[in-house]
N, C-alpha and C positions, 0 to 999 in steps of 0.2 A: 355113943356120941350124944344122945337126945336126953340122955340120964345128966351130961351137964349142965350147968347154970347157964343162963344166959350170960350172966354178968363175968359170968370166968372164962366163958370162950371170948365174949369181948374183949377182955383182958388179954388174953394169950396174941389174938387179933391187932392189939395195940403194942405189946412188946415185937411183933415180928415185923411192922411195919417200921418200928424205930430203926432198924436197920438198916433200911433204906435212906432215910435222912443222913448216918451217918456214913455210907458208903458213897454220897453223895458232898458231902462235907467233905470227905477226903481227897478228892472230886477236883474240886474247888477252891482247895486250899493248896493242890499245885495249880492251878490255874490263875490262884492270886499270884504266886509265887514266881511265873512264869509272867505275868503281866507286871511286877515289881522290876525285874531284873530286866525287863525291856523299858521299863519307864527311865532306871538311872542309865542304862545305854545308851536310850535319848538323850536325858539329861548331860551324859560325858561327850556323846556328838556334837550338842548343839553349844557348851561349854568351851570343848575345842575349837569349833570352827568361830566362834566368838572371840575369844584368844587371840586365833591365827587369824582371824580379821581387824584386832588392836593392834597385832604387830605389825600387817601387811599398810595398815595407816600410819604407822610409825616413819615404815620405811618412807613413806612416799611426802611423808611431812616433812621427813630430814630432805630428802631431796628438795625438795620444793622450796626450804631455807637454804641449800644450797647453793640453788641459781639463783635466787635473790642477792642473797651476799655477793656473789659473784659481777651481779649485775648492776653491783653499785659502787664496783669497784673504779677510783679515778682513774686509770687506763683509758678508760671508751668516752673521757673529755677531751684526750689527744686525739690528733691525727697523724698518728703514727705506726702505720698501718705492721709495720716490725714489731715494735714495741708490742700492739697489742697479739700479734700471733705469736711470741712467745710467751705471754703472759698463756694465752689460752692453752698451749703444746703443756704446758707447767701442768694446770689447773688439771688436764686430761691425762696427763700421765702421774699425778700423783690423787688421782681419784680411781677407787674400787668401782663406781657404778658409772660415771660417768664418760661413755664414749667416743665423743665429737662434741665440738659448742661450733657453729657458726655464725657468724655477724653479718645481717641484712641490712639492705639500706631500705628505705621508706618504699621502695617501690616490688620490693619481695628477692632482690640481686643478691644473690652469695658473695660477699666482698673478700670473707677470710675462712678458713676451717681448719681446724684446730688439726685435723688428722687428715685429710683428702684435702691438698691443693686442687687436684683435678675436678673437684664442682663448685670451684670459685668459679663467677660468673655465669652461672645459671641461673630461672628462678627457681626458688628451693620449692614450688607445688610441684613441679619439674619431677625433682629429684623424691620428694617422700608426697605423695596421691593424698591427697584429702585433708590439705592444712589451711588452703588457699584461705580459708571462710575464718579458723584461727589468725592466720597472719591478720587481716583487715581489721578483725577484735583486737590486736595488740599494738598495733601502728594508730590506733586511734584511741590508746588510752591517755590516761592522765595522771593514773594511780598508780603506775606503775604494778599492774595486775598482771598475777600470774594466770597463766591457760594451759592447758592440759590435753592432750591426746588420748583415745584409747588406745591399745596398745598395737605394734603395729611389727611384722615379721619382717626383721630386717636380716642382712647378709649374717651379724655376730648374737640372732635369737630374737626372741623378743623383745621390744625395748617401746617405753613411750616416748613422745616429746612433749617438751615443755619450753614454750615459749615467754618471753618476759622483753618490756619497753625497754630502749635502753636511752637516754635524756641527754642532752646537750649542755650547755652551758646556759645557753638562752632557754632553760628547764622547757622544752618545746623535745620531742619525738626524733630523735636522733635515726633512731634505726632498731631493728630488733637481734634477740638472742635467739639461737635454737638450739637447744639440750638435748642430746639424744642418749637415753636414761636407760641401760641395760638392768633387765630383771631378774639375774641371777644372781639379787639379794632374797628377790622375793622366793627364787627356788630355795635358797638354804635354808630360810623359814622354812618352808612347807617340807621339808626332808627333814628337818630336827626334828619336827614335831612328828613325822610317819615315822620314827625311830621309838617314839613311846608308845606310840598306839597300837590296837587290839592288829593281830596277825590278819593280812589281806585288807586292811583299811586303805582307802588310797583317798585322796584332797586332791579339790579341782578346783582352779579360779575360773570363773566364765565370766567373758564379759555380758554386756546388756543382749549381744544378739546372739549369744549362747555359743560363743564360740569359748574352747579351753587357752586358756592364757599362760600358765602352769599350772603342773600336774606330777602325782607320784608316781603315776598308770604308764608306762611303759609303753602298751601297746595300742596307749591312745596319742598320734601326734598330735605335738602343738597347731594349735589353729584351726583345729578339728572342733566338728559340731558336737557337743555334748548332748550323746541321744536320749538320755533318759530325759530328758527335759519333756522332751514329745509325753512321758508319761506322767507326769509331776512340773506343770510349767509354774507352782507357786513358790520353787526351790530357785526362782527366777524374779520372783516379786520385790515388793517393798517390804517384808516381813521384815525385820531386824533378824530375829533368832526363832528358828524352829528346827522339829525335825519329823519324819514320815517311814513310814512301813510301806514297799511296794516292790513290785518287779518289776525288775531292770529289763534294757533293751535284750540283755541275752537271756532271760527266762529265768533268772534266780531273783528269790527273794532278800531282799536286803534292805536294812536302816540307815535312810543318811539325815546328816545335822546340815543344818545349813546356818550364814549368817550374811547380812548385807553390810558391804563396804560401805564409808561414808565417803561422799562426792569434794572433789579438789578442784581448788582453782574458782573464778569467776564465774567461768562457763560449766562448773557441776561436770568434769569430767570423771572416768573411771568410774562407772557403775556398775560394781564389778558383786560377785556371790563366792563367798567360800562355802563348798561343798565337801563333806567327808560320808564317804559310802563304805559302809562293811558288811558281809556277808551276815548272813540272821543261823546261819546251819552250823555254826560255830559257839552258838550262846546258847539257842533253843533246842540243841539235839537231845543232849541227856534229859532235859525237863519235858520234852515229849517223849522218848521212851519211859521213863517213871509215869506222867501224864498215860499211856495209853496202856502201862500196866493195871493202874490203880482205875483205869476205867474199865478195862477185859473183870477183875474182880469185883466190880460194880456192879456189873450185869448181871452176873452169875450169882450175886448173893441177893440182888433186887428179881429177880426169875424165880430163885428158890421162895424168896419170900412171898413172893404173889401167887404160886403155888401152895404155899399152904394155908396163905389167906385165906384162898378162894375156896379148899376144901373146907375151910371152917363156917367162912361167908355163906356155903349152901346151906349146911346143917338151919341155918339160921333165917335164910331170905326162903325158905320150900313155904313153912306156914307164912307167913308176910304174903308170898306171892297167891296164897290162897285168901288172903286179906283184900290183898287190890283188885285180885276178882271177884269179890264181892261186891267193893266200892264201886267198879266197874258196873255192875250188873243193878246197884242202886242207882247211878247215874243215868242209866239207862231206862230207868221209870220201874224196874222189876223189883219189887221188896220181896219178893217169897223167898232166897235165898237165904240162909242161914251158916255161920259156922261151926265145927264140931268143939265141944267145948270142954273135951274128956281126952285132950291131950298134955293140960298138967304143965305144971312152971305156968313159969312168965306168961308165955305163949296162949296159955289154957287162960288165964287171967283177962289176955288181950280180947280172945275169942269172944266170954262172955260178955266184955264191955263194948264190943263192935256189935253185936248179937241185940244189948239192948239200945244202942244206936239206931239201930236199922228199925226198931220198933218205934222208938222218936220222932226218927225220919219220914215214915210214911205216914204220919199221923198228921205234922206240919204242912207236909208236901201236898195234903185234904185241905186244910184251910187256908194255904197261899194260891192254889187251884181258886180255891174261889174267890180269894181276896183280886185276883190278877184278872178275871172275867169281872169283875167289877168295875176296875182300872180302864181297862182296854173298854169297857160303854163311855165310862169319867175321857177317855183321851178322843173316842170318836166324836162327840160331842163338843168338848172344845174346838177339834178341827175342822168342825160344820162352823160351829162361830165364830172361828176366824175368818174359815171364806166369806164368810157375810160378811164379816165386817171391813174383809179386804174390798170386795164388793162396791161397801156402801162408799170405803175413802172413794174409790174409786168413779163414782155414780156421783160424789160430793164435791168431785175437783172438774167432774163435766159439768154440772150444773154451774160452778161457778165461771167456767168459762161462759155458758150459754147465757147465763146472766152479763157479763162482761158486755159480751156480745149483743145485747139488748140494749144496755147501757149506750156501748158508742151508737148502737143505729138511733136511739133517740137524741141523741146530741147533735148527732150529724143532722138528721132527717127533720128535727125537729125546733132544737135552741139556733141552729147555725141560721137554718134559713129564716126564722123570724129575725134576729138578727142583722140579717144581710136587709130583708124587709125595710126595717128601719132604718138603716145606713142609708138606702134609698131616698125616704120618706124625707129624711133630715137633710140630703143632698136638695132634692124639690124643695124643701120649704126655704133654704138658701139662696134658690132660683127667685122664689112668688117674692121675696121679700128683700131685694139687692138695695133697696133702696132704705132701709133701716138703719139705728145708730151701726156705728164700725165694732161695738164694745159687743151688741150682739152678734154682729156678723163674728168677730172672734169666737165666741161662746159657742156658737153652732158649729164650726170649723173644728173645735178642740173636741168635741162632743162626737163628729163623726174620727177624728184619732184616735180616742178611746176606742170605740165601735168594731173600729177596725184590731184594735188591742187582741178586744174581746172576742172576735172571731179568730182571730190567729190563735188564742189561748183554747178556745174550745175544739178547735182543731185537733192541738197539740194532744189535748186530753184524750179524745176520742182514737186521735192513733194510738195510743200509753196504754187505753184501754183493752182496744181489740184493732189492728192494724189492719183497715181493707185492703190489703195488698194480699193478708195472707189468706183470706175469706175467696178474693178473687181469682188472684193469679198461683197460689199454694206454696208451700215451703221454701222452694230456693228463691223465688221471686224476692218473698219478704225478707232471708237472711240477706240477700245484695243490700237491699233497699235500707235495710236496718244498719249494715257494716257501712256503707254512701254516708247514713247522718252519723254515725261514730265517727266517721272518719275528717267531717267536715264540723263538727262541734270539736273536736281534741285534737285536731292538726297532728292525728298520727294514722301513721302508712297501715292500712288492713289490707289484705290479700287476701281472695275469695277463691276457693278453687271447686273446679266438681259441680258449679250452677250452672255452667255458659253452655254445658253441653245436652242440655234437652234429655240427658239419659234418664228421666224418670217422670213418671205423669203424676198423677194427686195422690197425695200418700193418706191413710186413715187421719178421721180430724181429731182424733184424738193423739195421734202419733204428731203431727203436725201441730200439732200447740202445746204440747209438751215439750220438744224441738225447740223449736221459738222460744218459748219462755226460757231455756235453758239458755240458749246462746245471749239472750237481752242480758238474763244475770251474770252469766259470763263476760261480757263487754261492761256491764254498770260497775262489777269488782272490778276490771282492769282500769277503768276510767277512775273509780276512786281509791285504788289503793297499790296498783303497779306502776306507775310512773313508769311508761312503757314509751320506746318509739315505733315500733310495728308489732302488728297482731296478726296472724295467718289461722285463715278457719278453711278446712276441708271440709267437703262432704261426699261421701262413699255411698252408692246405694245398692243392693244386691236383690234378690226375691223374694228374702227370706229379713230383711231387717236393712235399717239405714245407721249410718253413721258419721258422728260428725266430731270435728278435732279443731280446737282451739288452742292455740299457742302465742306466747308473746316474750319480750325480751326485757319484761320490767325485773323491778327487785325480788321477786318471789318473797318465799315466808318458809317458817320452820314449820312441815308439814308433820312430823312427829310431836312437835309440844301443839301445835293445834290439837290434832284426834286425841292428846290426851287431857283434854279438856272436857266438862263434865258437857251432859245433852242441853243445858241451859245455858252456856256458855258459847259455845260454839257460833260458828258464823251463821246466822238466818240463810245470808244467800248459798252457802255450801246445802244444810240441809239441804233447804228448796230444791236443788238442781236434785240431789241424791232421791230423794222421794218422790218426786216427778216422775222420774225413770223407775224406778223399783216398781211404782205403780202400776207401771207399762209391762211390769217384764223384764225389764230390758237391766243394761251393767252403767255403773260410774267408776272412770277410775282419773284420780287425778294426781300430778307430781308435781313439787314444788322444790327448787334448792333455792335458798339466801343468794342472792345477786345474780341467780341462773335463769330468771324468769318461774312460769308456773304451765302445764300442758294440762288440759281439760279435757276428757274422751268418753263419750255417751254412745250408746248402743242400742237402738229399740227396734222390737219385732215389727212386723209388718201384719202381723194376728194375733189377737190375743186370744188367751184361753178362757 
């Protein structure tokens, strides 16, 4: 075996394996063949019961012109209550479908019937359950519109009615008709057509609530629930035409077509489904025994073939597999192994050229060793300068607070009360000299207005700057105080939650005015660019980190085309907030939809490292 080529047991390897392709092709090609003959099945199901739902509207259309015509016969302009019961005795005995007609008066009273004198003078909801709500639609037409019943089990089968206006002379609602419309046209239909079809086919009309109307099923009576429905309720739907593979209430599997009636009358009555079910063990028997021949030789010939694959595949994979334990045992850091190189062919070929691989190998594997201990000093290093430099932002954004913070106490401490000093001064000098032109007394007057300007503005600033509220009384003090003037400069509703309850004492002032600044920019974007009418900010505080949630009900923004906007681009105050926090440690996450508003959510430790 080792005396052959490589290339010609591959070969032999590739002929045995094409076997299997084709014993699988064969395969397949009853399984098309068997899925062909089930698709035009379908197709003849759903073709049929299409048909037999053009004729079953045939029939119901000719009736439906029937009672019209009828109904506009000049007879029912007399009163002559003879006259028109023998007209209707005529109409009913030389009619194939048509039953009974009776004649109501506007108030539902049986006046005349065509076949039963005995339920003159009754009202006719009386006599046939469930028309009452029909009659009221027909005594109140105008158009002389026809209505329609589902079908309903009377003494001589199933039968619907149809009712129709009948008009006076003074074209005004005389009285109405009531047709009682036997469906043993609709059965002839459905028995011509089980006379052509596939042996054990049987059609079912069901109406809307699934009951059978007619049927070829013998041992299913009329007005009986049609149980497969419970396993297939879309043989019940709006579909027009379809058809389905499934088993049936009794455990067999069977193909039905199905197709949907079109609706009659004003009121869309008869919404009715032709259903044709046939047995599947009658079409697929022989194509599954050939199917499960052609698959038992399948196996048998894909068994044998992997059998001698596999006898060949060793001859072949023994050195290989002395290959990859080689590979193995180089990935491993071990180069002393070696292959033998005096086995000849291909293989022997292989051997030598792995052989001076591994000599390659271990050669590189020296200078990447010390290229990667170079590396790894080049990576510790940078990550010493990063912490500095994380450090230093960090040492850069205190100091400018601390500067801030210096700022307002000399404003406060310093401009305001000289300021007020003078307000003073120029009040007294007002006093010493009441007696002066009126033009200066003005002049001093305006002069302490300004004064007082300028004290209100340096105020302003010194709060802007560094807020004593949050220097004295800490973090929740300042967001109330801060949401107070949002809320009273933009006349919209803020809600503060999580301050009023004292659950937390002075949080780190670095933590604390990072906070702060976030929420201020959070309120300045809502104030300029959400056209909000309430704002709601939580804050949450645990042991280990506080948190705090900004939400509002303005227009939001498209938060996908924002972040994909370049670093120079982007919003100043989104930075800010992001970096502020990052500097702390701590998380930003925020969401915005188009006309949804936008949610803000910051997270910072309570220690930093």
């Amino acid at each position: 075996m080792h005396s052959l080529s490589l290339k010609f047991r591959i070969t032999i390897l590739a002929l045995l394996v094409a076997v299997v392709p084709l014993a699988l092709f064969q395969v397949i090609s009853v399984k098309r063949s068997s899925e062909i003959l089930l698709d035009f099945l379908g197709n003849d199901l759903e073709g049929q019961s299409f048909i037999m739902a053009r004729e079953v509207n045939r029939f119901v259309e000719q009736r439906v012109a029937d009672t019209r015509l009828i109904s506009q016969a000049n007879v029912f302009k007399h009163n002559d209550i003879g006259l028109i019961r023998s007209y209707l005795k005529a109409v009913t005995s030389g009619s194939e479908y048509i039953n009974d007609i009776d004649v109501m008066d506007r108030k539902g009273t049986i006046l005349i019937s065509s076949s039963n004198e005995g339920e003159e003078g009754y009202l006719a909801w009386d006599l046939h359950l469930g028309i009452k709500d029909l009659f009221n639609k027909a005594v109140r037409s105008v158009n002389g519109d026809i209505y329609l019943t589902e079908a309903h089990l009377l003494g001589s089968g199933p039968e619907i009615i149809i009712m129709t206006p009948v008009f006076g002379d003074d074209t005004k609602v005389a009285g109405v008709l009531l047709f009682e419309v036997s469906l043993h046209g609709v059965q002839e239909i459905v028995d011509e057509f089980g006379e052509r079809s596939i042996a054990d086919t049987h059609t079912y009309i069901v109406d809307k609530f699934g009951n059978v109307i007619v049927t070829t099923n013998n041992k299913l009576p009329v007005f009986e629930s049609f149980p497969d429905l419970r396993i297939q309720p879309a043989m019940l739907g709006d579909i027009p035409v379809g058809s389905v593979v499934y088993t049936n209430a009794d455990g067999e599997e069977v193909m039905a077509g199905f197709a949907d009636m079109e609706e009659f009358g004003i009121n869309k009555a008869l919404n009715w489904n032709i259903i044709n079910v046939t047995p599947m063990r009658q079409v697929i028997q022989p194509i599954s025994e050939t199917r499960n021949m052609l698959t038992a030789i399948g196996i048998i010939v894909s068994v044998m073939a992997v059998l001698v694959a596999y006898l060949l595949a060793r001859s072949i994979t023994l050195p290989l597999q002395r290959t990859v334990a080689l590979a193995e045992e180089i990935r491993r850091g071990n180069y002393s192994h070696r292959l033998e190189e005096n086995i000849g062919g291909e293989i022997g070929s292989l051997a030598t050229a792995i052989n001076e691989m591994a000599d390659r190998i271990e050669e590189r594997t020296a200078e990447i060793i010390t290229r990667n201990e170079k590396l790894t000093s080049e990576i510790v290093e940078r990550k010493i300068a990063q912490d500095r430099l994380k450090k230093l932002s960090h040492k850069i954004v205190r100091l400018q607070e601390e500067e801030r913070r210096r700022v307002s106490r000399e404003l406060h401490d310093g401009i305001n009360q000289l300021l007020v000093s003078v307000k003073y001064k120029i009040e007294n000098f007002d006093e010493k000299f009441r007696g002066s032109p009126d033009e200066a007394l003005k002049d001093m007057k305006k002069a302490v207005v300004f004064l007082e300007e300028a004290i209100s503005e340096v105020r302003r600033v010194s709060h802007a700057l560094r807020p004593s509220v949050l220097d004295d009384l800490g973090l929740a003090p300042a967001i109330t105080n801060l949401a107070r003037q949002f809320s009273d400069r933009n006349q919209i509703d803020v809600e503060v939650n999580g301050v009023d309850e004292q659950i937390f004492e002075r949080l780190p002032a670095d933590v604390e005015t990072a906070m702060y600044r976030i929420v201020q920019e959070a309120l300045h974007n809502i104030e300029k660019h959400a056209n909000a009418t309430k704002v709601v900010i939580d804050v949450t505080h645990t042991n280990t980190n506080v948190t705090i949630r900004i939400e509002d009900n303005g227009e939001g923004f498209d938060l996908q085309k924002a972040m994909r906007k370049t670093r120079s681009t982007q919003s100043m105050g989104l930075r800010n907030m992001r970096e502020r926090i990052e500097l702390l440690q701590g998380s930003f996450f925020i969401h915005s939809d188009v006309g949804k508003g936008t949610f803000v959510e910051v997270k910072a430790p309570l220690t930093l490292e």
